[in-house]
N, C-alpha and C positions, 0 to 999 in steps of 0.2 A: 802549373795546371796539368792535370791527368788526363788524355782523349781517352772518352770512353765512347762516341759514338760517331760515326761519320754518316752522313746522309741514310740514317735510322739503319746500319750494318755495323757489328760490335768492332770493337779495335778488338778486341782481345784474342791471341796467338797461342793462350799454353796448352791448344790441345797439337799441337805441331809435337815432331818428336823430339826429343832429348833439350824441352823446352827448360826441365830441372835445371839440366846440368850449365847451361849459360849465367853468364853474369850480365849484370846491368846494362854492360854499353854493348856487348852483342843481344840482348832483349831490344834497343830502343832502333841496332839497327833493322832487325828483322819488321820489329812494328812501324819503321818507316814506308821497306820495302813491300810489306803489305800494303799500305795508306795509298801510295805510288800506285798501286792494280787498282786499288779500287778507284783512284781519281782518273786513271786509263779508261775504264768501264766505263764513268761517268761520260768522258770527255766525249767518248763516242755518240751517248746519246741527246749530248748538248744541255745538261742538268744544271741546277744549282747546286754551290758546295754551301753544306750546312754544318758545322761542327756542334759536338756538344762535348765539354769539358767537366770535370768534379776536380773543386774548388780545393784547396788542401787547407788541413785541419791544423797543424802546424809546421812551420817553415824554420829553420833553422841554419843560420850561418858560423864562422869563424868567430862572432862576436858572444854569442849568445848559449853556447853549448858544450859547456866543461863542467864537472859536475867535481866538487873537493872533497873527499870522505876520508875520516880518522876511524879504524878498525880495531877495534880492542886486539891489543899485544898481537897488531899488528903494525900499526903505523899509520902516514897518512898514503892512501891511491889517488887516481883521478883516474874519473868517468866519462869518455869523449863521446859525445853523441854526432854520428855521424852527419855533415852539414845538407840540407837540401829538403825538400817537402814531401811530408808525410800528409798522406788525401784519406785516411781512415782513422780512427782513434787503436784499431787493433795493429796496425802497421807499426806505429808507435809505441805503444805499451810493448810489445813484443820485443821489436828494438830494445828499448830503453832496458827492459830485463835481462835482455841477453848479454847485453853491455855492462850490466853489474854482476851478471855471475863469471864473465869474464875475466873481471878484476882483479878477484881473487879467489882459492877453492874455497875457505871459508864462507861468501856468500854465494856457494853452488846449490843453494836453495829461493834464493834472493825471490820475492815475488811484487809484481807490480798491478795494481788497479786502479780503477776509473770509475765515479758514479756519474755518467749519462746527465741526468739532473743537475745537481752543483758542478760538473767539469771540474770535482774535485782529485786530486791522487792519491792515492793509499800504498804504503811500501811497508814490507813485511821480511825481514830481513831471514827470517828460516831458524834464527839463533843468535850468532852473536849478536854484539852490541855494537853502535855507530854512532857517530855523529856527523851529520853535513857543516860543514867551515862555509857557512855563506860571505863572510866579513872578513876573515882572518885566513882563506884560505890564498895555494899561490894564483890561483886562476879569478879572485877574486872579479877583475874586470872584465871577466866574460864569462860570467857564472849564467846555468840557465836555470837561476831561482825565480827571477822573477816569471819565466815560462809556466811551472809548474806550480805557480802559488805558495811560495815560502817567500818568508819579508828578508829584508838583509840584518840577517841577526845567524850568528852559531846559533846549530840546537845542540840541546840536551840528549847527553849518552839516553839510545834506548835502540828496544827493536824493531819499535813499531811507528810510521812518522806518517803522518796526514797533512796533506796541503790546506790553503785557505781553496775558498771557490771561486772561481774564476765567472762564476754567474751569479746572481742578488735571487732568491727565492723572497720574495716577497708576501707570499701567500694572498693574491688579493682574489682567489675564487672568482677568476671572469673566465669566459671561452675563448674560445683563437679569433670567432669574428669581432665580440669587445675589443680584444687585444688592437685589432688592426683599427678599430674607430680611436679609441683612445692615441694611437700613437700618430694619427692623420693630425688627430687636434692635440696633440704634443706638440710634435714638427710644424704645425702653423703657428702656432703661438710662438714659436722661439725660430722661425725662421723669417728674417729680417730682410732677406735679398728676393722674396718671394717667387723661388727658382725651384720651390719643392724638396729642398733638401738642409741637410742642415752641416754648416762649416763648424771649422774647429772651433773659434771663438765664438759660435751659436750654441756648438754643445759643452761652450766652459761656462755660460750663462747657464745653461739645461741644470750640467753639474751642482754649479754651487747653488741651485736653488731647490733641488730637489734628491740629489743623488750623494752631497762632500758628508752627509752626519746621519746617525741613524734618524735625529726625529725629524729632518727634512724628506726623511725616504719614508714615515710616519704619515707626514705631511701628503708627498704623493700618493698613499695607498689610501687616507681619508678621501681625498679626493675623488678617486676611482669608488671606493667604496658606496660615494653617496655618489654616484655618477650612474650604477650599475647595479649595485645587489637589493633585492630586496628588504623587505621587514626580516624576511626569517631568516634569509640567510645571513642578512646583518647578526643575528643573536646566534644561529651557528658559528660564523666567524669566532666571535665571541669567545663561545666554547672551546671552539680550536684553538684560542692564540692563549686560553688560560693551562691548557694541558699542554700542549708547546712549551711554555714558561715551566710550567713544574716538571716538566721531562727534563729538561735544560740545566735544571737547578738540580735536578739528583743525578743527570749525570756530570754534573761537573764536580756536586759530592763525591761521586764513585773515584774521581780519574784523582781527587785529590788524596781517598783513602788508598787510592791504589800503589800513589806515588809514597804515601806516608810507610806504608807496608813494605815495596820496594827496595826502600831504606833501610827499614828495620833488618828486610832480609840479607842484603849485604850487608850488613855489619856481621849478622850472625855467621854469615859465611867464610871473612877474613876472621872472625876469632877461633871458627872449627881449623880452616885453612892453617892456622899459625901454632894449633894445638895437634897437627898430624905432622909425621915424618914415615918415609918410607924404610920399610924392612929390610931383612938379607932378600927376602921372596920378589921385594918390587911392588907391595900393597901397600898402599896408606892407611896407618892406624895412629887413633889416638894417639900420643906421646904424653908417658905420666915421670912424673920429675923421682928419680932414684933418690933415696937418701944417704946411700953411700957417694956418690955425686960431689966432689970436690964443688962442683958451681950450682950444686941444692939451693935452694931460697923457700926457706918454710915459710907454711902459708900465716896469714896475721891471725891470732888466737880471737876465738868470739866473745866478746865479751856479753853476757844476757844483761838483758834492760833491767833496769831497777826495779825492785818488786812496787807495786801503789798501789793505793788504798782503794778498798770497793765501794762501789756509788751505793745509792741507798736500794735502787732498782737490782741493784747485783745482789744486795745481802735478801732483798723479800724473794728475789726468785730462789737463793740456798736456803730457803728456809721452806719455800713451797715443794722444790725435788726433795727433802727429807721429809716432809707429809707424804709424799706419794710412792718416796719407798716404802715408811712405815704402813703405807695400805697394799701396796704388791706384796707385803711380808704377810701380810693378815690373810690375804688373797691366796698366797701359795699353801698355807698352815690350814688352812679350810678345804683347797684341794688335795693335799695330802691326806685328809682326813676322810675323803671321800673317798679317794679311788683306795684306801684301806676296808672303807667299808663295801666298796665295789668289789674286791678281789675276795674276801672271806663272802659273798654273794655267790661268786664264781666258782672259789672252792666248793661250795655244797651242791652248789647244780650239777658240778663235775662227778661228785658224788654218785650222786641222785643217778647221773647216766650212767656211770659206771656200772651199778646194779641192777639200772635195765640191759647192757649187754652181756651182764652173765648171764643174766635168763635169757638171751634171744640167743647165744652160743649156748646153755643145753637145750633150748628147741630144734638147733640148726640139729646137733647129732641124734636128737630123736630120728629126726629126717633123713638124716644118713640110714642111719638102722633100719625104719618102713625102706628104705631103697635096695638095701642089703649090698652095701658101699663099707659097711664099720670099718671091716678087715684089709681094707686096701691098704697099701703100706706107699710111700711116694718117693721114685725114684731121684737121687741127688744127680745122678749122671744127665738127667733129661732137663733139671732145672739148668745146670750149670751152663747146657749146649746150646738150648733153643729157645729163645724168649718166649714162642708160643704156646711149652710148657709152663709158664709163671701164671700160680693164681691157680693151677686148675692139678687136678687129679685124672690121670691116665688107668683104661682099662682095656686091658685086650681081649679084642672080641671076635666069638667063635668063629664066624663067616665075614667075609669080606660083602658088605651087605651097601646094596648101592642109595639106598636113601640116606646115606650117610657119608659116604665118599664116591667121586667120580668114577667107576670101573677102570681107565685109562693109570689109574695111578693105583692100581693095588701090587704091591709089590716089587713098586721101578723106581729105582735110584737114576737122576740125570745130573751129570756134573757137564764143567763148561768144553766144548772141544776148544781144542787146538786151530790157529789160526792154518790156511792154505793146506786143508783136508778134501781137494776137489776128488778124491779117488773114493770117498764114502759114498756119493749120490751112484757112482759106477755099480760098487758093489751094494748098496741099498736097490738100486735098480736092478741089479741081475738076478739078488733075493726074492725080488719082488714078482718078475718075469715065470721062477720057477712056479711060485705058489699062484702065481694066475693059471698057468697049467694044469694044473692040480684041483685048480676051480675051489681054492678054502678061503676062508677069510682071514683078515686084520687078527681077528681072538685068537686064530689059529697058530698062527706065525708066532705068536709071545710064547702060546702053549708048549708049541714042540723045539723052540729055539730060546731054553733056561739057558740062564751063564752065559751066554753070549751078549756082546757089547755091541750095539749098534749106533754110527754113527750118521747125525741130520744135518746136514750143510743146510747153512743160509738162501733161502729161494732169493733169486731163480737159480736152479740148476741147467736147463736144456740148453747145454752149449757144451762145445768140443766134442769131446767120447762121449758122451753122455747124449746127446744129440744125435750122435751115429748111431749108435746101440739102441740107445731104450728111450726114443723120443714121446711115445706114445706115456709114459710111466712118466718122464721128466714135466709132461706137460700136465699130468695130474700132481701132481707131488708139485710143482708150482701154484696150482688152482689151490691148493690145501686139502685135497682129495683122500689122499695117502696117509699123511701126519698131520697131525695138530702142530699149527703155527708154534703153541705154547714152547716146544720143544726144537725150533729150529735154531743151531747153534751150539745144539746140546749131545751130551754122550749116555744112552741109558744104556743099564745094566740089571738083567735081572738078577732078584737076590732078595731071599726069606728074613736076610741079619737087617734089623732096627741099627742104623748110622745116624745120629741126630749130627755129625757133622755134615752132612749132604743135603740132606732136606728137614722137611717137615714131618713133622712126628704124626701129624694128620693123613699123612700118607702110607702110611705103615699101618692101616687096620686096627687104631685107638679109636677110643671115643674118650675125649676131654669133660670132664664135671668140674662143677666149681667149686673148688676147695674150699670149706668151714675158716675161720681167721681167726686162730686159738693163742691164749694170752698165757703168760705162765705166772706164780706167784707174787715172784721177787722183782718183777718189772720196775721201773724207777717212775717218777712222775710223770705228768703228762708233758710236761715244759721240756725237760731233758729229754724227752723223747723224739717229741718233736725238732731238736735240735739236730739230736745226731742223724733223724731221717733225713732231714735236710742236705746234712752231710753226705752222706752215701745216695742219694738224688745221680741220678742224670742227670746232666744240662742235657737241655734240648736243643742245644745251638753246638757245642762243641765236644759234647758227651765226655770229657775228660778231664773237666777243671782246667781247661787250657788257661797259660797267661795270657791276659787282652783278651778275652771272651766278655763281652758288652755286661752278662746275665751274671757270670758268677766270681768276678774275677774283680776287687778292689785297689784303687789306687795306696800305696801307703800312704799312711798316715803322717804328721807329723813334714809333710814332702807338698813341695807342690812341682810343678810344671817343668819351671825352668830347673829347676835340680839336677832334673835326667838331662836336658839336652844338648842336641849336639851341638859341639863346639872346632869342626875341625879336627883333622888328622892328627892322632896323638903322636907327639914328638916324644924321644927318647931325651930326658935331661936325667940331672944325676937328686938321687933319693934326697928329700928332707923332709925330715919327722916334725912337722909344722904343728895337727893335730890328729886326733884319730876318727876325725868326722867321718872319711870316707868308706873307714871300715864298718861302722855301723850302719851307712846306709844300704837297706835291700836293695839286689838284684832286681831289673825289671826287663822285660823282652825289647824293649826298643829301646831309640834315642829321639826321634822324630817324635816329641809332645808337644813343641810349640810349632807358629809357625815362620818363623827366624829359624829353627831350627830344621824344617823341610826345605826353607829354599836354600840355605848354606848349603844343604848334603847333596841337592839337586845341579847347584855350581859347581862342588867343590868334586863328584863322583858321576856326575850322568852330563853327556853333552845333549842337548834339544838344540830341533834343526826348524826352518819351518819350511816347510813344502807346498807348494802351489802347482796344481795339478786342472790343465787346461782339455777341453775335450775337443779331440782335432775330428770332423772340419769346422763344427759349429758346434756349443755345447758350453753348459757352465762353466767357472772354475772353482774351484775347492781350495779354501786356503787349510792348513790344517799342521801341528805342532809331530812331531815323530821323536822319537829318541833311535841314536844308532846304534842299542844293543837291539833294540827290535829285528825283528824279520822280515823279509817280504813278505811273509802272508799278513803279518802283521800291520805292514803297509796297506795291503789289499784289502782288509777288513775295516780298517781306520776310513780306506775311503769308499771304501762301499757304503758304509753309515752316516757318512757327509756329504755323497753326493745323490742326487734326485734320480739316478738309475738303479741304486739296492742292485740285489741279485735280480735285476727280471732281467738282464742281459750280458754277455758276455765280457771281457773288464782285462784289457791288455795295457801296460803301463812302458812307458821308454824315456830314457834320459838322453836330452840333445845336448852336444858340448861341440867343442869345435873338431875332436878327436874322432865321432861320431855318434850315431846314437843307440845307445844302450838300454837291450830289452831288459824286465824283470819278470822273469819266467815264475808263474803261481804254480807248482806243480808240487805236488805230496802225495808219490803212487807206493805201496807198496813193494816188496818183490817176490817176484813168481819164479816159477820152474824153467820158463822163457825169456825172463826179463830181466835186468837190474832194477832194483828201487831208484827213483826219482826224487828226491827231496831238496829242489831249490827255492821248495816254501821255506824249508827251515834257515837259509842263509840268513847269517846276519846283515843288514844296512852297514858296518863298519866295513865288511867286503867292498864296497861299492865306493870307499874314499870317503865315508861322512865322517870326516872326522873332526868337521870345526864348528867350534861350539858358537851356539847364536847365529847362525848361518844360513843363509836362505838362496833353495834351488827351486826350478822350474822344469816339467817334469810333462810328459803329453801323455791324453789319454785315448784310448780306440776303442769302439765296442767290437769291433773283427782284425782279423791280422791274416794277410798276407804279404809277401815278400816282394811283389811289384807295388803293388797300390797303395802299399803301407807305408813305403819309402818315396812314394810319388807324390803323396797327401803330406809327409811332412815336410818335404824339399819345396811343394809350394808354399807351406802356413811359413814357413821361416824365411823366404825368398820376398814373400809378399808384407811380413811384417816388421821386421830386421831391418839395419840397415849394415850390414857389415860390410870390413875391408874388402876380404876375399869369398868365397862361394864357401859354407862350412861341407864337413863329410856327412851327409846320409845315408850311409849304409847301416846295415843293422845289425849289431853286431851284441852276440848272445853270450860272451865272454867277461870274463871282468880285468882280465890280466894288462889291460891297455888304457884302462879310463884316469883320468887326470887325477894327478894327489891333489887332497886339499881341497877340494870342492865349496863352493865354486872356483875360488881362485883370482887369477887372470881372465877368465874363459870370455869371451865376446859374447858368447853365445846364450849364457847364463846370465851374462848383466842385462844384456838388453830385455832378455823375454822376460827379466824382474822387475825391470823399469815397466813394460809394456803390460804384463799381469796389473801390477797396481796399480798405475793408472787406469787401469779399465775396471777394476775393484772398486777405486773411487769415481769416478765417473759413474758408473754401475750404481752405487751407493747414493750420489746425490741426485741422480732423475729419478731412482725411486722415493727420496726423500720428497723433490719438487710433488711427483705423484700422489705420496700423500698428505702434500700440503693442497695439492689442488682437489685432492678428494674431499680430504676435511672442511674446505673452504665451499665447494660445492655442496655437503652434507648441515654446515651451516646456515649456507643460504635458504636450502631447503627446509630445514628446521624454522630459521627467521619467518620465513613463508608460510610456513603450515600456521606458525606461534600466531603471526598477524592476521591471518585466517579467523583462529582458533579464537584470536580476542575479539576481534571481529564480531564473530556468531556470539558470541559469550556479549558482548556489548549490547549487541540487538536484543537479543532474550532477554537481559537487564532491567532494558528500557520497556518492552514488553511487558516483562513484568509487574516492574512498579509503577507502568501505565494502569495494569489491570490494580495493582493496589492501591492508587490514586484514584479507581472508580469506584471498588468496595468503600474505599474509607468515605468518599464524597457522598457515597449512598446512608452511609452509618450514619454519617454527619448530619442530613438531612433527614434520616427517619428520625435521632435523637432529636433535632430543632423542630420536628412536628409533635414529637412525643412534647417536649417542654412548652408551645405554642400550646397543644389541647390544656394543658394543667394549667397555665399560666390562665387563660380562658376562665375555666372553669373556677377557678380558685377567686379571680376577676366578679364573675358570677354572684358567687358565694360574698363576697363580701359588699355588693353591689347591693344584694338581698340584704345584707345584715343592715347594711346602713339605712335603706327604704325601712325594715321592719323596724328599727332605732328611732327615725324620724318620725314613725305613725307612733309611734309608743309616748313618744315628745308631744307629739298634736295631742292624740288623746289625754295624757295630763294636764297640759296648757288648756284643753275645753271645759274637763271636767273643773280647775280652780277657777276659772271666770265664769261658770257656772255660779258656783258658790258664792263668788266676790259679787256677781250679779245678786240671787237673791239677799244677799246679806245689805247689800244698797236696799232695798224696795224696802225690804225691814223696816230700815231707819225713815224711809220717804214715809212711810204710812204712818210715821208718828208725829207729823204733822197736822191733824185736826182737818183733816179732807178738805180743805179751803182750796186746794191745785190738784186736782184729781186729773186733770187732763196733762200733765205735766212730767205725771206718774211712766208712764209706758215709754214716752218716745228718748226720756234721759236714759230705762234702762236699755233702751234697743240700741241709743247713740253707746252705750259702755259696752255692750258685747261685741256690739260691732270691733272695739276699740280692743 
């Protein structure tokens, strides 16, 4: 047990001093002697002593803590974990890693972890390959496999190895307060001594009834399940435990393709492996079998498969690609025919234009002639000098006439001066000084001062003599008062002679016209024409038909890629006339066409270093690739573009080694009449010992520099982040003649702040990762949120909706079932009448024949001899009636 608190006052000591540098049994006595004061303090005031202790995570004896590992071509080791209780999971894992990179330098990457959840282990061995000897190893009877959840079984060579878990995820979706009802009414049920707790033989009942097989552990989470979760979340559940199974089931697909592949690739690798041999050089290359070779073994001859017969599916499709040549033939024979009739189209238009621009060239020289231009003749010397004579025709005109050219430039040639001319602004200024006296102007000065050369330095002038002397003139002549800017840098001369190598012929009192574009008889087609102008073209990229110009410049033909490339340093062997391929093939400007062939040249000719460049006191780092024919400035500029200060601030760089630390002066001054030139921008990076290829240094950065604070600031960042033998040198030292060969080397001081860069690169890399994973995961939620809003509103308005359309149609509904109701009526009516007027139509026939059958009775009575006359009437009233 770990005392972590004594009567609510912490045990813990390590803020005492040189609390580091003890080991465990001087820590346990100091935290005695501590505990001792504070139970003196107590005792005085007559307290209770109350301890609180933290439990340990795991404990580990002589029995239980030998670990057996086989190390590919190395053999087998053993891993001893040091015996006694570890109270943190980090105490441990830390442990247990150290312990395995301990073993051997091969696993000096060794990495160990933990999922919180399953209290499962994950090992990650950095590279090689291993095996644990659970069963077969020497420490077999005190192996700690079963601590870490491996079964007693060897694994499998690999480099990656996961425990079982030491916890049952169960998944039964209950909270911490279910948990503790369910386990009250666990432990009563299977506690038999009703003591509240449960014995070993109470939890071997527990076991096998609920925990020894997966569907007894099925059996416990029905249980719970219809104990505790709902309708929904029963059918949630549901969902989860079916995408669980399908996760489960593809990844165990993956880990079997992975293993399938695994295979495959070792194999591939011992048959490369057994097809390489090393050279005079020390490189492994292919080995191909000689044929002069006494122990040659030619290879087995191929024999081709037996030619067989084609299916019936084979012979209809060669019968259908010769229909569909025969119609691509018909097809090309009809475009041929076309663009024939196409081109004799094109010859008569070309025609046709042709004879409108002989009449629009004799219009153009009519127009010469009205100008009174005919007789001008056109200098070759002006075309050949100036481009801005091409195209145009030069006339020299009487007066130097300013709506036509600048007055500044009639008659002044200006070529470039010469660099460190500061005695020009002296004498421009004394020039200048006289004719202010004088009270003339600028025009004046050119007038009376022909033939002379005057030279314009670069403003600003007003410093040194210049300064002394003629401040008042240096301060105009910087404002642009004096001269036109156009000419600062420059040397004019006045002078009557046209030089089209100096300038512009615009300047010289021409006036440019645009020359007519005259065709001669014997001219060749237009096709040929266009060809050769083509020819004679400027490129607009490289103006000379350079080789490897994007625009005008062709791969040969007949050649591809790999033909040209490079293959390594050509070795001097002795001539054989094999064939004469090589002579035929063109010359081309490079060997770099593939790109096998730029990283060979890049290994085989250039060393790349990589550089990490930290900014002292606080401040980025900059990782970033250099080569050492580079320069410092070249350095300087690489990291001004990689890092988030650019030029807005000042940018001093120094190497710390154990030797001391060495500045890299950015300085590129010219030299003066005063001074030496400075140029240890131009130094190369190979000065400085970079000279191993693949190599990576560490390098600090300052926005200021001075010679206490500069050297004070890095003797802390390195004191404070280091952990070195001895104190290294900080001085600062601006030389190169002392810095260590070989770089880094040995250097202490290099390895650690490489280790300490990168980890903090990756560190750095993965909180911004978490970042923006908790971004995205925030940007999520809020999206989900707006979405369920957004269906929400869209839901309601739905329903809205088709409420209001469920009252339109009920209303439709209704007007139609009145519309039908009134016809139905009506129609009801109508046939209600037809039948009444049918009935009356029936009466009335039915009166009118018993009418008739009436008299036609009385008829026949009266032919009885009137003996019954009273007889007569009331038999025919009894028949009508009837």
């Amino acid at each position: 047990l770990k005392l972590i608190d004594f009567n609510g006052k912490s045990t813990d000591i390590s803020h005492i001093p040189k609390y580091k540098e003890m080991d465990d049994v001087k820590r346990r006595e100091e935290t005695l002697r501590y505990l001792e004061h504070l139970v003196k303090d107590l005792g005085k005031k007559e307290g209770k002593y109350v301890y609180k202790f933290l439990e340990p995570k795991y404990f580990f004896n002589t029995y239980n803590n030998m670990i057996d590992v086989e190390i590919e071509k190395v053999g087998k080791k053993t891993v001893e974990i040091s015996p006694g209780a570890y109270n943190t999971h980090e105490d441990f894992i830390l442990h247990l890693q150290t312990k395995f990179r301990q073993c051997h330098p091969k696993l000096g990457k060794f990495k160990c972890s933990i999922d919180r959840d399953s209290l499962m282990f994950n090992f990650d061995t950095g590279g090689p390959e291993i095996r644990f000897l659970w069963s077969t190893g020497e420490h077999k009877n005190e192996k700690a496999g079963p601590m870490l959840g491996f079964v007693n079984e060897d694994s499998e060579w690999d480099d990656q190895f996961h425990g079982k878990a030491l916890s049952l995820d169960l998944d039964m979706m209950i909270t911490a307060d279910q948990v503790k009802i369910f386990t009250y009414e666990l432990v009563k049920e299977f506690d038999e001594g009703f003591n509240g707790f449960i014995e070993f033989d109470e939890f071997q009942n527990l076991y096998d009834k609920y925990l020894s097989t997966p569907k007894k552990q099925e059996k416990l989470v029905e249980r719970v399940v219809e104990r505790f979760l709902s309708a929904a979340q029963k059918e949630e559940r549901k969902v989860m435990m079916v995408e669980k199974k399908k996760r489960k089931k593809r990844l165990k697909a993956q880990l079997k393709a992975r293993e399938k592949q695994r295979a495959i690739a070792k194999k591939q690798a011992a048959k490369r492996k057994g097809n390489m041999k090393r050279d005079a050089d020390g490189v492994m290359r292919a080995h191909h079998q000689n044929e002069a070779d006494p122990n040659y073994v030619p290879p087995k001859p191929r024999t081709p498969p037996p030619p067989r017969e084609k299916t019936a599916s084979e012979i209809e499709q060669d019968k259908e690609r010769e229909k569909q040549k025969e119609k691509k033939k018909k097809q090309m024979e009809k475009a041929k025919k076309k663009a024939k009739e196409l081109e004799d189209a094109i010859k008569k238009q070309e025609e046709e234009a042709q004879k409108t621009k002989d009449w629009q060239e004799r219009q153009h020289k009519l127009q010469l002639a009205m100008l009174g231009l005919e007789g001008l003749a056109e200098d070759s010397t002006m075309q050949d000098y100036h481009p801005a004579c091409t195209g145009f025709i030069m006339k020299k005109l009487t007066k130097n006439n300013p709506e036509h050219i600048n007055p500044m430039y009639f008659g002044t040639q200006y070529m470039k001066m010469g660099q460190a001319k500061g005695g020009a602004g002296v004498k421009l200024g004394k020039d200048y000084a006289n004719y202010k006296k004088k009270k003339n102007t600028h025009e004046k000065i050119f007038e009376e001062e022909k033939g002379k050369c005057k030279q314009m330095p670069v403003a600003p002038i007003t410093a040194g003599e210049v300064r002394q002397r003629h401040k008042a003139f240096g301060e105009k002549y910087d404002n642009h008062e004096v001269v036109n800017p156009a000419f600062y840098g420059q040397m004019t001369l006045r002078s009557d002679k046209f030089n089209p190598e100096l300038t512009s012929p615009v300047f010289f009192g021409y006036m440019l016209y645009k020359k007519p574009v005259l065709k001669t008889a014997d001219e060749v087609d237009e096709k040929v024409k266009k060809k050769e102008k083509k020819k004679e073209e400027v490129c607009p990229i490289c103006y000379v038909h350079k080789a490897g110009c994007p625009l005008c410049w062709d791969f040969p033909e007949d050649y591809v890629f790999s033909d040209y490339a490079y293959e390594g340093p050509k070795r001097v062997v002795e001539e054989v006339d094999d064939s004469d391929e090589d002579e035929d093939k063109p010359d081309i400007h490079t060997d770099l066409t593939t790109i096998n062939a730029i990283k060979l040249y890049r290994s085989v000719n250039q060393h790349w270093l990589t550089i990490f460049v930290k900014t002292v006191p606080c401040g980025q780092i900059v990782k970033m690739q250099v080569e050492r024919d580079w320069t410092v400035g070249d350095l300087y500029e690489n990291f001004r573009s990689a890092s988030m200060y650019g030029r807005s601030r000042d940018c001093f760089l120094f190497l710390p080694t154990e030797a001391g630390v060495f500045s890299f002066e950015n300085e590129d001054l010219p030299e003066t009449d005063t001074t030496n030139a400075v140029e240890t921008a131009r130094v190369k990076l190979e000065r400085y010992n970079f000279s191993r290829n693949n190599a990576t240094l560490c390098m600090l950065h300052f926005q200021f520099f001075s010679e206490l604070t500069t050297g004070i600031n890095i003797r802390g960042y390195l004191e404070q982040n280091l952990q070195l033998s001895s104190k290294p040198n900080t001085s600062i030292i601006p030389f190169v003649d002392r810095i260590p060969k070989d770089l880094p080397g040995n250097d202490q001081v290099q390895a650690q702040l490489s280790d300490l860069l990168n980890n903090t690169i990756d560190q750095a890399t993965r909180i911004a990762q978490e970042d923006l994973d908790a971004d995205n995961a925030e940007i999520a939620s809020k999206i989900k949120f707006k979405v369920d809003e957004l269906k929400e509103k869209l839901l309601i308005e739905r329903k809205k909706k088709a409420h209001e359309l469920y009252l339109i149609r009920e209303e439709r509904r209704k007007k139609e079932r009145d519309e039908r109701n009134k016809e139905f009526d009506k129609t009801y009516k109508d046939i209600l009448k037809k039948e009444k007027e049918e009935k009356a139509k029936l009466e009335e026939e039915e009166r009118k024949k018993n009418s008739l059958l009436g008299k036609a009775k009385t008829g026949v009575g009266g032919l009885f001899t009137g003996k019954l006359p009273g007889f007569g009437r009331p038999f025919s009233r009894e028949k009508s009636k009837t």
